[in-house]
C-alpha positions, 0 to 999 in steps of 0.5 A: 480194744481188748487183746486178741489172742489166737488159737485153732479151735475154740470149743464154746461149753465145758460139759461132757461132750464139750470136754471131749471135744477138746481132748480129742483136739488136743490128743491130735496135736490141734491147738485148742481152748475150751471155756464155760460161763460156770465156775467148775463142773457139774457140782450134784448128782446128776447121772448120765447112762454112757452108751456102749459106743460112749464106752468105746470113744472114751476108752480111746479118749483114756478115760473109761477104764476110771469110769468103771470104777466109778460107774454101774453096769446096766445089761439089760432094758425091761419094758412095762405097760402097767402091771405087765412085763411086755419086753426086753432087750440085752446089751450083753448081747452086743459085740464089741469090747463094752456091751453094757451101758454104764451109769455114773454121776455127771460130776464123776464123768466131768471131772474124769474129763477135766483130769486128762485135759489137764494132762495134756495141758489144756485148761478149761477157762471156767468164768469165760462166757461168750458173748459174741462171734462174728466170722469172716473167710479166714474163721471166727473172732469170738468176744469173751468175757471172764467174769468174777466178783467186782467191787463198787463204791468207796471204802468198804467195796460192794462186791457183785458178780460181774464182768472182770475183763472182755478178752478176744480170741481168733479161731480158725474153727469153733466148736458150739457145745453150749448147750440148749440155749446156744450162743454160737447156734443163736449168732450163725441164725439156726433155727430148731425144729420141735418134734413133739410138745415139751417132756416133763419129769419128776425125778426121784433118787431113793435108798432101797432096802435090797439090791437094785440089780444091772437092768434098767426099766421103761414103763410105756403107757398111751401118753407117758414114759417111767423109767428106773436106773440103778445107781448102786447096791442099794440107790436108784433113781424114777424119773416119772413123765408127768402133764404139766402143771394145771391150776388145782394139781397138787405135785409140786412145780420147779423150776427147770433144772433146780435140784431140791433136796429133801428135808427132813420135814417134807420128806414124807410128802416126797414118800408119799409123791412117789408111793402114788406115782409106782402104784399108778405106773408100776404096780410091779415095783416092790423094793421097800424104799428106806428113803427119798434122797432128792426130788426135783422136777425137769423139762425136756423139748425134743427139738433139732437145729435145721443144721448142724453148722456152717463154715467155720463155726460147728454144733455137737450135743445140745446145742444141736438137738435134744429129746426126752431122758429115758433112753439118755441118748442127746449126751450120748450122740454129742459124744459120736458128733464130737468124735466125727467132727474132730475128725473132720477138723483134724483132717482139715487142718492137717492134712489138707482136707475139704470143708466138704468134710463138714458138710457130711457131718451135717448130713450124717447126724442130722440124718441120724435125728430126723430118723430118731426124732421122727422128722422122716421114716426111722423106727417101723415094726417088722411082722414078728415084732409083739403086738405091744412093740409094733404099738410102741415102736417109734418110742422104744427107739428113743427108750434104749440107752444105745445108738447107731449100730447097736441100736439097731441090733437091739430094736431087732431083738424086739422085731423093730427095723431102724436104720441107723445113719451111715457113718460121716465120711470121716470115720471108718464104719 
C-alpha cells in the first residue's frame, strides 16, 4: 500500500492556469501541491497573448510587472476580409491599469510562475502523473505515480522511462487543470460538447526586414480565420486556418502539437508555403520576410465540458473547454476560472463558506462559454454595426484577445452586442 499523504488542495497540471491556481492557493494561506506528468515547463516558443484582465490577476499574482519585461504590447486588433482593411478595435482605449494585450513565450510566462511558487515554498512535482482519483464525503485520494528512468536486467542495467514509485494523496479539493485530455474530467464522467468541427492551423514564426508594430491582424473570410502577432521588432508569427489534410494536398501534415524547425535545406519550401498562403489571405501583407524560423501545424476542437466539476473535484482551463487560437481566449479564461475558483475554495476552507459557492462557479463560466462558443445567444450585431461586422459577429467574439467586460466594450466599438457573464458570486464585480 503506497504512503498516504495529506494536503488541501491538489492542483492536477502545471501549465499556466494551473500554476496560477496554486499560487493564488498559497499566497491565501491554502495548503497546496501541485503536479505535472512532464519534466519541466514548457521548453519552445510557444506564445500566449495575455488579456488585459490576465495583466490585471497576474500583477495581483506579483508576476506582471517581470512579464512586461519579457513581453509585446498589442494595442490594437485590424480586421481583413481579402485585400480590405474592414475593422478595427483599440485596446488602448479600455479603462483599467493594463489596457493592452501582451505577447510572450509561454516558456517565459511559466517559468516567471514557477519562480514565485518557489517563493512562497510551493514546488511543482514534475515527473508526477495521476492516475487515479476516487472521492468520498470527506474529498478525494488521488493515486500518483512519480516516474523516472528504470533500470532492468543484470549487470550493465537497461534503463527505460517508467514508474519509479506509486504514491497517494488525500485532498479535501482538487483542482483539474490537466489540459484536453483530463484525467480528473475523464474519472468524475463529464462529457464535452463540441461546438463546431475541429480548427487546423499552420503556424509560422518568420524574421522580417522592419518593425512588426503593436497590432495584431485577423483576416476573416467565409470559412477561414488568418491571424498576425507581433513578437518583437523584427519577429512575428502567421497562424493560417487550413482543411484538413486530403489525399493530393501538397502542404505538409504534422502531428498535433509537434513543433518542427526548419532546416536549412527545407527552408525554402517553408518560404514558398508562406508566400502562397499571404498572397491568397493577405495580399495586404508586404514585410520582406528574411527568414522562416519555425513551422508547425496544430489542431483545435472548440468543445465545452457539460460541467465544470462537482463536489469536491473542480475543472479550470482546458480541461474545461477550448476554442480556436486567434483570439488566445481558453488560457486566458482559465486564468479568470482559476481566480474565482481559489476564491470560492478559500471562502470554503476558511471561512466557512457553502459549497453553493462552486455551483456558481459552474454557472458563471460555463455561462460565460455557452454564450462565447455559440451553444445560446452571445455575440448579435446592433443596426450601426458594418455590413461586414453584422456578417462576421459570431467569430469576431472569439477573434479579440479580451474577455468578460472588455470584450464587451471592444465588440461595441464594432457595433456588436455581447453580454458578458455576471461575475461568480465570489468576486466582486
Amino acid at each position: 500500500m503506497p504512503n498516504m499523504d495529506e494536503t488541501e488542495v491538489l492542483v492536477a497540471g502545471a501549465g499556466p492556469v494551473g500554476m496560477l491556481t496554486a499560487l493564488l492557493l498559497t499566497q491565501n494561506g491554502i495548503r497546496t501541491r501541485i503536479i505535472d506528468q512532464e519534466s519541466r515547463t514548457a521548453g519552445h516558443s510557444y506564445s500566449c497573448a495575455l488579456h488585459p484582465r490576465s495583466l490585471q490577476l497576474l500583477q495581483e499574482a506579483g508576476v506582471t510587472s517581470d512579464a512586461l519585461e519579457f513581453g509585446r504590447r498589442i494595442d490594437s486588433v485590424g480586421f481583413y476580409e481579402g485585400s480590405e482593411r474592414r475593422a478595427e478595435v483599440k485596446l488602448s482605449e479600455l479603462p483599467g491599469q493594463f489596457p493592452f494585450a501582451l505577447v510572450l513565450e509561454q516558456s517565459a510566462l511559466e517559468n516567471l510562475l514557477e519562480q514565485k511558487l518557489r517563493q512562497a515554498d510551493t514546488r511543482v512535482a514534475w515527473d508526477h502523473r495521476l492516475s487515479n482519483l476516487d472521492m468520498d464525503e470527506s474529498g478525494a485520494v488521488a493515486a500518483i505515480e512519480k516516474l523516472g528512468m528504470t533500470g532492468r536486467g543484470y549487470g550493465i542495467p537497461d534503463f527505460q522511462p517508467g514508474v519509479q514509485e506509486r504514491l497517494q494523496t488525500r485532498a479535501r479539493y482538487v483542482v483539474g487543470a490537466d489540459g484536453s485530455n483530463s484525467l480528473v474530467r475523464t474519472r468524475l464522467g463529464i462529457g464535452l460538447e463540441r461546438a463546431g468541427a475541429p480548427q487546423h492551423f499552420t503556424v509560422f514564426e518568420i524574421e522580417v526586414g522592419e518593425t512588426c508594430g503593436h497590432e495584431a491582424r485577423v483576416v476573416l473570410d467565409d470559412t477561414m480565420a488568418s491571424v498576425l502577432w507581433p513578437l518583437s521588432d523584427t519577429r512575428c508569427r502567421w497562424g493560417f486556418q487550413v482543411n484538413p489534410r486530403q489525399e493530393g494536398d501538397d502542404f505538409p501534415q504534422k502531428e498535433r502539437d509537434r513543433m518542427v524547425v526548419v532546416e536549412a535545406a527545407g527552408e525554402q519550401d517553408g518560404l514558398h508555403l508562406l508566400s502562397r498562403f499571404l498572397s491568397d489571405r493577405a495580399p495586404w501583407y508586404q514585410s520582406p520576410i528574411k527568414e522562416v524560423v519555425w513551422t508547425t501545424d496544430v489542431q483545435f476542437e472548440p468543445r465545452l465540458a457539460r460541467q465544470f466539476g462537482q463536489d469536491h473535484c473542480w475543472l479550470a482551463g482546458d480541461a474545461a473547454h477550448q476554442t480556436g487560437p486567434v483570439g488566445m481566449q481558453s488560457m486566458n479564461i482559465g486564468f479568470l476560472e482559476a481566480a474565482d475558483l481559489v476564491d470560492a475554495l478559500t471562502r470554503i476552507l476558511r471561512k466557512g463558506g457553502s459549497k453553493d459557492l462552486l455551483s456558481g462557479y459552474d454557472r458563471a463560466h460555463r455561462g460565460h462559454w455557452s454564450r462565447l462558443l455559440g451553444f445560446s445567444a452571445g455575440a448579435a450585431s446592433a443596426d450601426t454595426a458594418a455590413g461586414w461586422a453584422r456578417r462576421r459577429a459570431a467569430r469576431i467574439a472569439g477573434s479579440i484577445p479580451a474577455s468578460g467586460a472588455d470584450l464587451t466594450l471592444l465588440l461595441k466599438q464594432l457595433g456588436i452586442d455581447f453580454q458578458a457573464a455576471p461575475p461568480p458570486a465570489t468576486r466582486p464585480a
